[in-house]
DRENTIKOL-701278 format. One record per residue (C-alpha): residue in three letters; x, y, z. Coordinates in nm, 3 decimals, padded with zeros to 5 digits. Layout:
# DRENTIKOL-701278
+-----+---------+---------+---------+
|   r |       X |       Y |       Z |
+-----+---------+---------+---------+
| ALA |       X |       Y |       Z |
...
+-----+---------+---------+---------+
END
This chain:
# DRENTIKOL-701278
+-----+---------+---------+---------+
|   r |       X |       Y |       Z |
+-----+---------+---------+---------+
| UNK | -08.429 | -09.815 |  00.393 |
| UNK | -08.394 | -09.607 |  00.068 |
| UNK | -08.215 | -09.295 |  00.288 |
| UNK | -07.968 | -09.603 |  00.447 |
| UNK | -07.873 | -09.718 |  00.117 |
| UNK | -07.819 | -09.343 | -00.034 |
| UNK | -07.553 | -09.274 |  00.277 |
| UNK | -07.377 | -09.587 |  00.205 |
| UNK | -07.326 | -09.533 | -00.197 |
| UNK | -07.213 | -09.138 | -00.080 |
| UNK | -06.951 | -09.308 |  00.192 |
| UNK | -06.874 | -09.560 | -00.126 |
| UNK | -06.792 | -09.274 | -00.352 |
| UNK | -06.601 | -09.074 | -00.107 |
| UNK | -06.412 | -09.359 | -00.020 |
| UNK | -06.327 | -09.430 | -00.391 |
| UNK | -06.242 | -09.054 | -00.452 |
| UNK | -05.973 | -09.053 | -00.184 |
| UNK | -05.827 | -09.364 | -00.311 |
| UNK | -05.738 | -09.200 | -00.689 |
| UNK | -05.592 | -08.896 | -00.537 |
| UNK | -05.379 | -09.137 | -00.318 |
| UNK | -05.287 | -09.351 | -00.611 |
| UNK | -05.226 | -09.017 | -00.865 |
| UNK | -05.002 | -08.845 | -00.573 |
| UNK | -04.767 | -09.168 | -00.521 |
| UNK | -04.728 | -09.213 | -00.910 |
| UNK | -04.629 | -08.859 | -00.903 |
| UNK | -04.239 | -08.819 | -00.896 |
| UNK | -04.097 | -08.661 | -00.645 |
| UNK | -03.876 | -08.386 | -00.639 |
| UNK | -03.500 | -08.485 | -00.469 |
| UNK | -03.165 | -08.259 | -00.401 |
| UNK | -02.875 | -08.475 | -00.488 |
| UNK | -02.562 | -08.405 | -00.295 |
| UNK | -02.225 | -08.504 | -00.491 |
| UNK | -01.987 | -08.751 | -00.274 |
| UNK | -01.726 | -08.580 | -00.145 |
| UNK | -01.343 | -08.701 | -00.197 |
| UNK | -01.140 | -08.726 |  00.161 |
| UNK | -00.976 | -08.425 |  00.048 |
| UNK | -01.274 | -08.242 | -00.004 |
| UNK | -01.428 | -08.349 |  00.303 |
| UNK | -01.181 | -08.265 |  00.493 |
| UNK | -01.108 | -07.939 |  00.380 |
| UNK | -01.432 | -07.803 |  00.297 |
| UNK | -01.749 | -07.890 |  00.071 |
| UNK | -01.843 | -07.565 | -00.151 |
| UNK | -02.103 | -07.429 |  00.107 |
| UNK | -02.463 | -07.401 |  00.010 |
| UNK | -02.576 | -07.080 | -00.208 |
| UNK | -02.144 | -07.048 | -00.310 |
| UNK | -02.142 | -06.830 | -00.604 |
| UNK | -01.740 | -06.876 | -00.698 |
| UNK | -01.552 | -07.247 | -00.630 |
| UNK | -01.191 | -07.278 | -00.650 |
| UNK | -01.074 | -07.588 | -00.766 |
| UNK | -00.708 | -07.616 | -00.573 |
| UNK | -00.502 | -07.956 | -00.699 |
| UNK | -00.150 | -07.913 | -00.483 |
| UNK |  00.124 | -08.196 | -00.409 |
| UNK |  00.137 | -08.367 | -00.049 |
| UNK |  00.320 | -08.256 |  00.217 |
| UNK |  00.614 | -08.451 |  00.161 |
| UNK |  00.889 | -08.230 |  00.259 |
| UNK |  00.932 | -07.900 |  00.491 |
| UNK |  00.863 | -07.660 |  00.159 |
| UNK |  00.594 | -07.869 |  00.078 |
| UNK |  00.437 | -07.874 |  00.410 |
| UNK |  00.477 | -07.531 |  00.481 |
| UNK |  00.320 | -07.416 |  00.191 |
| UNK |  00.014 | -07.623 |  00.228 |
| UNK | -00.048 | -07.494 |  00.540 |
| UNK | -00.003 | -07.158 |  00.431 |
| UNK | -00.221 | -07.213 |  00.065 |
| UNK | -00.508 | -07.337 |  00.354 |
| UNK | -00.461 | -07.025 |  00.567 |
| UNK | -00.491 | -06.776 |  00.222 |
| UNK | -00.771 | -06.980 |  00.116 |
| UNK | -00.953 | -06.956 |  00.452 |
| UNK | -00.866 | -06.565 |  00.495 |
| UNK | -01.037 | -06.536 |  00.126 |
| UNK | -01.348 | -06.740 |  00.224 |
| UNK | -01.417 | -06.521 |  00.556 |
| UNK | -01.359 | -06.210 |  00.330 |
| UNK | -01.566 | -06.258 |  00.001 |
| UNK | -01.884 | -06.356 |  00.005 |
| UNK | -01.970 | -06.683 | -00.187 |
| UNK | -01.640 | -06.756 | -00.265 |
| UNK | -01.541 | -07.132 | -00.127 |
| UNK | -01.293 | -07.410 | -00.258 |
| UNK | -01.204 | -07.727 | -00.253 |
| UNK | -00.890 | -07.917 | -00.206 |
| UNK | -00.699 | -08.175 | -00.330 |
| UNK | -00.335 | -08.329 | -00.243 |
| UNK | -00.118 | -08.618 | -00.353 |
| UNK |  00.217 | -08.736 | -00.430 |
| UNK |  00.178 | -08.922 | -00.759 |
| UNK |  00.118 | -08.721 | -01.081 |
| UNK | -00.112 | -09.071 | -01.212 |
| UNK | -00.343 | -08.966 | -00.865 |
| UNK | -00.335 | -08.583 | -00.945 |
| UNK | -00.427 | -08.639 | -01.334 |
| UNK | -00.748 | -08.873 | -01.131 |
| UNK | -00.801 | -08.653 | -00.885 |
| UNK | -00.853 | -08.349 | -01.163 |
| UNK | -01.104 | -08.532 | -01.360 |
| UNK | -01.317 | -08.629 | -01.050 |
| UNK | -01.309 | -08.278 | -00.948 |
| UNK | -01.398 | -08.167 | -01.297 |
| UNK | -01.677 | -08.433 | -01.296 |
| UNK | -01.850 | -08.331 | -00.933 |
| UNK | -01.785 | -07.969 | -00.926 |
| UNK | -01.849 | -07.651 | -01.108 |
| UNK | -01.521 | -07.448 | -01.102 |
| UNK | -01.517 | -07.126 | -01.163 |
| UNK | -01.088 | -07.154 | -01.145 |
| UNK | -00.844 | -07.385 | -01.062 |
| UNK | -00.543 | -07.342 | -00.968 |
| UNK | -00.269 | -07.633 | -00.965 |
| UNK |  00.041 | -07.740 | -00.824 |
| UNK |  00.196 | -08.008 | -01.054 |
| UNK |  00.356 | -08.279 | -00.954 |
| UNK |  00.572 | -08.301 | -01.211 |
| UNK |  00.478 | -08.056 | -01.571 |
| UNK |  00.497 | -08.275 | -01.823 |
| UNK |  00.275 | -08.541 | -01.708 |
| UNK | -00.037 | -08.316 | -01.582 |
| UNK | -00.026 | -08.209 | -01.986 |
| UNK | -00.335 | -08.360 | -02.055 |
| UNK | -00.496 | -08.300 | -01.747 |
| UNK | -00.456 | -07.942 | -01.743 |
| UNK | -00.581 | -07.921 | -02.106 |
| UNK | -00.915 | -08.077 | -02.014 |
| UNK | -00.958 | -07.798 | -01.729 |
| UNK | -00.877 | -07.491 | -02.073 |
| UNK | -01.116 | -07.732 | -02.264 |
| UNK | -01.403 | -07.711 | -02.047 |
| UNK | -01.332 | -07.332 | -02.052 |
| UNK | -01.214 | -07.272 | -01.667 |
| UNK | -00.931 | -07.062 | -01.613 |
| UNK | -00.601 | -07.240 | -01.485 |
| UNK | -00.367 | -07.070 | -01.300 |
| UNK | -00.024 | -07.324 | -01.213 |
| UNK |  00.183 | -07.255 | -00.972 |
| UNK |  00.568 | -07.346 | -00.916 |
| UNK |  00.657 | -07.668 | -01.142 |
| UNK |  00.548 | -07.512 | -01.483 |
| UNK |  00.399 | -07.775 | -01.764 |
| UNK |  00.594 | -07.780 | -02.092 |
| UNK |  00.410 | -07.615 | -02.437 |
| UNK |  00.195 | -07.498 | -02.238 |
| UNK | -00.005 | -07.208 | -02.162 |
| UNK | -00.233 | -07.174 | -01.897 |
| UNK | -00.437 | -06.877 | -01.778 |
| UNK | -00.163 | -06.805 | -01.548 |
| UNK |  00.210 | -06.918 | -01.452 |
| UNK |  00.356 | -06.823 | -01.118 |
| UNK |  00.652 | -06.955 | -00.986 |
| UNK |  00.993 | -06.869 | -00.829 |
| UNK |  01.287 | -06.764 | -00.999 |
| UNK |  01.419 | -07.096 | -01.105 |
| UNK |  01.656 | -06.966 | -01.383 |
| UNK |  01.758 | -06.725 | -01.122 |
| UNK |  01.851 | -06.989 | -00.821 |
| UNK |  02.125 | -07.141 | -01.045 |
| UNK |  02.251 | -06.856 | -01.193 |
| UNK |  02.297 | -06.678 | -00.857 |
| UNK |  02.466 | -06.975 | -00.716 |
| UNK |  02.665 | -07.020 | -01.053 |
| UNK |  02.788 | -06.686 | -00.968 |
| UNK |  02.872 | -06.675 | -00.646 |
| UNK |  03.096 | -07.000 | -00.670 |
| UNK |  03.284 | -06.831 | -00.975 |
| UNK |  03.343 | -06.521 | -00.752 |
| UNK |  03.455 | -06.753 | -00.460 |
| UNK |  03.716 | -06.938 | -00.669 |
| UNK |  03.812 | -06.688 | -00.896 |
| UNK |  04.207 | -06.703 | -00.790 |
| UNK |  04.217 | -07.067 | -00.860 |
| UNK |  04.049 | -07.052 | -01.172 |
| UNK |  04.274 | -06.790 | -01.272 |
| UNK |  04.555 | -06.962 | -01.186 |
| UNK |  04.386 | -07.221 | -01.427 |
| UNK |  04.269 | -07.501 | -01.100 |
| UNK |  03.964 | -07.728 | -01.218 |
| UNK |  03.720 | -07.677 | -00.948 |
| UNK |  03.566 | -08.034 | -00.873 |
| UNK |  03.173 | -08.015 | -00.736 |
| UNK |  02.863 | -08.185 | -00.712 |
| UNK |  02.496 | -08.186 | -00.780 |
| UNK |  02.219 | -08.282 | -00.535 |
| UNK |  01.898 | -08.212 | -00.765 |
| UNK |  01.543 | -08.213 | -00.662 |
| UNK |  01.432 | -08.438 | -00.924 |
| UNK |  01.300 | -08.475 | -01.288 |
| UNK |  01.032 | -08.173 | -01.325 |
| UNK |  01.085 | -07.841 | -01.494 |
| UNK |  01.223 | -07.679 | -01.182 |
| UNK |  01.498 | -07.857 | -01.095 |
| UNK |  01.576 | -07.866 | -01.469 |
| UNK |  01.546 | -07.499 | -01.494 |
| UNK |  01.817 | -07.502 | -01.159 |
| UNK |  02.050 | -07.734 | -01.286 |
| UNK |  02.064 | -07.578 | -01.686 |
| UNK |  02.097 | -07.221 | -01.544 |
| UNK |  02.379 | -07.338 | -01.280 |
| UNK |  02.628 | -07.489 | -01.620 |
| UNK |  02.486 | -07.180 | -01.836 |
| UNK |  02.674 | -06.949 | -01.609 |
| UNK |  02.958 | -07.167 | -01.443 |
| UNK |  03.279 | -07.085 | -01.556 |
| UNK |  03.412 | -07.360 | -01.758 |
| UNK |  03.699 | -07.430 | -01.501 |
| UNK |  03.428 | -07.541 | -01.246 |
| UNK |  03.325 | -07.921 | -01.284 |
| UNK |  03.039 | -08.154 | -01.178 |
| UNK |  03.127 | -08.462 | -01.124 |
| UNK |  02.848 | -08.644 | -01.005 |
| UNK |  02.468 | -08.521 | -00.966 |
| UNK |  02.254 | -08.704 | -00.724 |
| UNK |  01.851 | -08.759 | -00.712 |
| UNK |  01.720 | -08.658 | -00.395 |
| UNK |  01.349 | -08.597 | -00.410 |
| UNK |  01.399 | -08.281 | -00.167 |
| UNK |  01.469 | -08.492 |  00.062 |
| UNK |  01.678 | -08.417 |  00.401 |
| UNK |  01.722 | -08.834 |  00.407 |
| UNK |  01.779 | -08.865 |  00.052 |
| UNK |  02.063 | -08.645 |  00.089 |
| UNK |  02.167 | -08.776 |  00.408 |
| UNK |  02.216 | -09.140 |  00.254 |
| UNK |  02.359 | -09.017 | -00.077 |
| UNK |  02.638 | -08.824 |  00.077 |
| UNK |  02.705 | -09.074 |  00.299 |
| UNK |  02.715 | -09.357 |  00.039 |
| UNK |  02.947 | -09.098 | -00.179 |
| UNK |  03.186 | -09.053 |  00.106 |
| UNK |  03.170 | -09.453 |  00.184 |
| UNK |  03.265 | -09.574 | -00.141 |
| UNK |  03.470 | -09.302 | -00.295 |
| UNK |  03.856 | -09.306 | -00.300 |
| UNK |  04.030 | -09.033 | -00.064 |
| UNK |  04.144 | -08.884 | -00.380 |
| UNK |  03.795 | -08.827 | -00.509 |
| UNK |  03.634 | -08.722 | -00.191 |
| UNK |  03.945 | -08.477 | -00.148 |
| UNK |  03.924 | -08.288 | -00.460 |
| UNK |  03.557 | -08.186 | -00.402 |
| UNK |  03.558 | -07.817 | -00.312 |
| UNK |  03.174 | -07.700 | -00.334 |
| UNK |  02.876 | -07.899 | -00.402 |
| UNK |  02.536 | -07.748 | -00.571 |
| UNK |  02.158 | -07.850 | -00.422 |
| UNK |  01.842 | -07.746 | -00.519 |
| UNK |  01.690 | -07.711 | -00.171 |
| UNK |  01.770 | -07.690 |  00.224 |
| UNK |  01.661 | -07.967 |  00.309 |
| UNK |  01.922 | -08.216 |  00.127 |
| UNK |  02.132 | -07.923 |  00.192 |
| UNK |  02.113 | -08.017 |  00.568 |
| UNK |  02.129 | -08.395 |  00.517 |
| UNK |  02.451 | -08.358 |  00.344 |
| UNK |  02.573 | -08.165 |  00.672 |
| UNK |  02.453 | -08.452 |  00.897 |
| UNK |  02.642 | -08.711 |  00.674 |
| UNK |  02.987 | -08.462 |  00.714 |
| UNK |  02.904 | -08.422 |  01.099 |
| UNK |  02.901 | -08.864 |  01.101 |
| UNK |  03.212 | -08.957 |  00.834 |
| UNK |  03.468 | -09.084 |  01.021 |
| UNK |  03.689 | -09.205 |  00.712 |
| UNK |  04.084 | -09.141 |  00.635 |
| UNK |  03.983 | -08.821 |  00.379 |
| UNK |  03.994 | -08.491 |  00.455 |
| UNK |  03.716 | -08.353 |  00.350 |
| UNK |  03.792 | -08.035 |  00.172 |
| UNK |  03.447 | -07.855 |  00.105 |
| UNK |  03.420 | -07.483 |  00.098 |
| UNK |  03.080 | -07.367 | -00.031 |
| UNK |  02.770 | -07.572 | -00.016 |
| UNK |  02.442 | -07.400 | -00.173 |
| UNK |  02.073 | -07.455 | -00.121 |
| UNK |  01.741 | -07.289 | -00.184 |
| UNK |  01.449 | -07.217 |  00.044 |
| UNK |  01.644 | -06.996 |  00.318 |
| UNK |  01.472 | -07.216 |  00.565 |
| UNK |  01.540 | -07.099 |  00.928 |
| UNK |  01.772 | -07.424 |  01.049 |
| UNK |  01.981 | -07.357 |  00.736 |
| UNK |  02.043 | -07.013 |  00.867 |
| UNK |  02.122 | -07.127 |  01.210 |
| UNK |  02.379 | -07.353 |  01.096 |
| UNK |  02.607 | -07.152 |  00.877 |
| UNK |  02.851 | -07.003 |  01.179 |
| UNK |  02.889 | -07.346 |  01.324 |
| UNK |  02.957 | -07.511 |  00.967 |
| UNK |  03.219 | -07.220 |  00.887 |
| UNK |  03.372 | -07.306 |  01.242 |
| UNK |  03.370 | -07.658 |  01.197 |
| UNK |  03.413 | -07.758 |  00.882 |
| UNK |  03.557 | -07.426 |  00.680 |
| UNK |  03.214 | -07.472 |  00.510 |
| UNK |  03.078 | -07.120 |  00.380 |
| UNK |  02.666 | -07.213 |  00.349 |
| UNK |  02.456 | -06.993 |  00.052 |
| UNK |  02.149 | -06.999 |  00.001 |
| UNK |  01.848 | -06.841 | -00.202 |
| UNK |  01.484 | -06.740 | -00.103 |
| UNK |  01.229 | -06.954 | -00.231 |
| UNK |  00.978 | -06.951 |  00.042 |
| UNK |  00.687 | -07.146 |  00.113 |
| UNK |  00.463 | -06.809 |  00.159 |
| UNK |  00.512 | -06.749 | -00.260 |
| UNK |  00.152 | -07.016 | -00.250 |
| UNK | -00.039 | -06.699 | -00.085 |
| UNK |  00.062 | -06.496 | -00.362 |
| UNK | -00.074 | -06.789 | -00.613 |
| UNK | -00.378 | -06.776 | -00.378 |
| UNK | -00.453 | -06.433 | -00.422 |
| UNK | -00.382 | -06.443 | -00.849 |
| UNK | -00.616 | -06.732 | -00.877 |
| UNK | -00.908 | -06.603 | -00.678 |
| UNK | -00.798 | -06.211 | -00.824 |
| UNK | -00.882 | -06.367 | -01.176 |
| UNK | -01.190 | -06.533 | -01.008 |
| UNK | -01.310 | -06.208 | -00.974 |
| UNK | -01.217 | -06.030 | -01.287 |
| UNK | -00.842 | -05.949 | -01.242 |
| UNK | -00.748 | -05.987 | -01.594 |
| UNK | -00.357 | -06.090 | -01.408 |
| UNK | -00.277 | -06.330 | -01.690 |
| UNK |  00.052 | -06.509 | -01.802 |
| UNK |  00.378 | -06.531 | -01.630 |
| UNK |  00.425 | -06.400 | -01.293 |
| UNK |  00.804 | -06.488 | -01.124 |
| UNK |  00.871 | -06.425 | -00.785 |
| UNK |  01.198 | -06.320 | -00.703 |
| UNK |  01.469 | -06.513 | -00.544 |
| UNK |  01.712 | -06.323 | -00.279 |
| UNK |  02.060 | -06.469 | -00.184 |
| UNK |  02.112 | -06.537 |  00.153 |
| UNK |  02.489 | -06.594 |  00.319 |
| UNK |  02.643 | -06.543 |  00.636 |
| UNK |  02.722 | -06.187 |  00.563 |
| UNK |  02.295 | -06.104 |  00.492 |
| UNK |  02.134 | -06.408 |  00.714 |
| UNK |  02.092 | -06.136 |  01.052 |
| UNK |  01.927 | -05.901 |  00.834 |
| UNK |  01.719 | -06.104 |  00.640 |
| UNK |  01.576 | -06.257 |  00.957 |
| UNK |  01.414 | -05.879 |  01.025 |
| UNK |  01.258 | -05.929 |  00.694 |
| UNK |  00.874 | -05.951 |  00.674 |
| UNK |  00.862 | -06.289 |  00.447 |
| UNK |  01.078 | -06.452 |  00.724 |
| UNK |  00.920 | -06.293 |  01.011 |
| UNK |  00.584 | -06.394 |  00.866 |
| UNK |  00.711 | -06.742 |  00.843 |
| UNK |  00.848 | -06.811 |  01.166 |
| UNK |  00.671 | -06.528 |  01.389 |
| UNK |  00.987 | -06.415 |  01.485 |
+-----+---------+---------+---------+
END
């Protein structure tokens, strides 16, 4: 009886040894990995990948227009060429159209990632101000890229040749009229800007800088970049203008192709009693249907078509300085890209050039 009773109290005190270490393991906390949510941007272009050393931080606009497109496609294709060539280095991605969504968008990044650079696209300069300072504040480099930010100075600038675009095209109209203005003629024009950011502000203050005084704008239009914005300004301008006022036009100044070619397809459609008297029309962004169209609109219409190189592929070279400084570059401040004028005299040779070959594989 007395050896039944000692196995019991040893099964007893087994029993109530296996319960404590039980109890002590679940009170123990346990050790989790917690994954930060992902915006739709991020998701779809790529979490930072697991054991990344470097993370770029890349806040662009939306692909609202051809440029715009284009270059997103092309910032993706840098960034991917980058990832498969350094190892550790990732990014993430961000796009929108509204500078309220981008100034968001920055601070959410900032909150669920560790950037080692960022490099930005404004949407428009002025209001990303405060958004840009918290990325110097938290001590990340910032490299921005085409629509600069007022009083301020980043890591890095790079950009087009804004100041250049309207002084070229300033130029080349006061060369093209310089008998009439000689012969003391007013030269009557007008303005389709891009809109309200630094950019199109450098383009349009450059163009008066270096107009001659003889040459005129009478009316500047708001058109977003936008082939349909120019489409339906143009056409409202030629609907409810006097012949007298749509006569008198002899050039008109835009700040990109793609108006550029809405303003052709509201010519090709006017049917009114002017004469429309047009002689040079000038965009930016030597896009490939701009190039294709200046014979035909010299045939048709006695319209001579300029326009300047600002192409979509400058993002790669942003790309490259923003992941260079990544790395310990040292490429700081002010970097401006080069713009090239393109007419019909140039247009066959500059399709045999590398940027446009590169661009439309031809």
């Amino acid at each position: 009886m007395k050896k039944i009773l000692m196995v019991l109290l040893s099964v007893l005190m087994l029993l109530a040894f296996v319960g404590c270490a039980v109890q002590q393991a679940a009170d123990e906390p346990k050790e989790t990995t917690a994954e930060p949510a992902a915006t739709e941007a991020a998701a779809q272009n790529g979490d930072a990948a697991e054991g990344t050393t470097m993370l770029l931080g890349v806040f662009m606009v939306s692909a609202d227009h051809g440029f715009t497109a284009e270059s997103i496609e092309q910032a993706k294709g840098e960034l991917d060429l980058m990832k498969a060539e350094k190892e550790g280095f990732d990014y993430v991605m961000f796009n929108t159209a509204e500078a309220s969504e981008q100034t968001n968008q920055i601070a959410t990044g900032l909150d669920m990632y560790d950037f080692d650079a960022v490099l930005l696209w404004p949407i428009d300069g002025a209001p990303l101000y405060n958004a840009a300072q918290s990325v110097k504040d938290a001590g990340i480099p910032l490299i921005v890229y085409d629509r600069l930010i007022p009083d301020f100075e980043p890591t890095a600038e790079m950009t087009g040749d804004q100041i250049a675009v309207g002084t070229r095209a300033a130029e080349y109209m006061n060369k093209y009229f310089a008998d009439r203005i000689a012969a003391g003629e007013t030269i009557y024009a007008l303005e389709f800007a891009g809109d309200t950011s630094v950019a199109a502000m450098e383009r349009t203050q450059s163009f008066l800088d270096n107009k001659s005084e003889k040459i005129e704008v009478v009316q500047t239009f708001l058109t977003m970049w936008s082939r349909e914005n120019g489409f339906n300004d143009m056409t409202d301008w030629l609907s409810n203008s006097s012949v007298e006022d749509i006569e008198k036009i002899s050039a008109i100044y835009t700040h990109d192709d793609e108006p550029l070619l809405g303003i052709l397809d509201a010519i090709a459609q006017y049917d009114g009693p002017a004469t429309i008297n047009i002689e040079v029309l000038v965009g930016v962004g030597a896009q490939k249907p701009v190039l294709d169209v200046m014979q035909s609109s010299l045939d048709n219409y006695g319209i001579n078509i300029v326009t300047n190189t600002y192409a979509p592929g400058m993002v790669r070279q942003a790309v490259d300085l923003a992941v260079g400084i990544m790395y310990g570059s040292g490429e700081t401040g002010m970097h401006l890209v080069p713009v090239e004028q393109v007419t019909l005299e140039n247009e066959a040779a500059y399709r045999q050039s590398d940027e446009y070959i590169y661009r439309y594989g031809e």
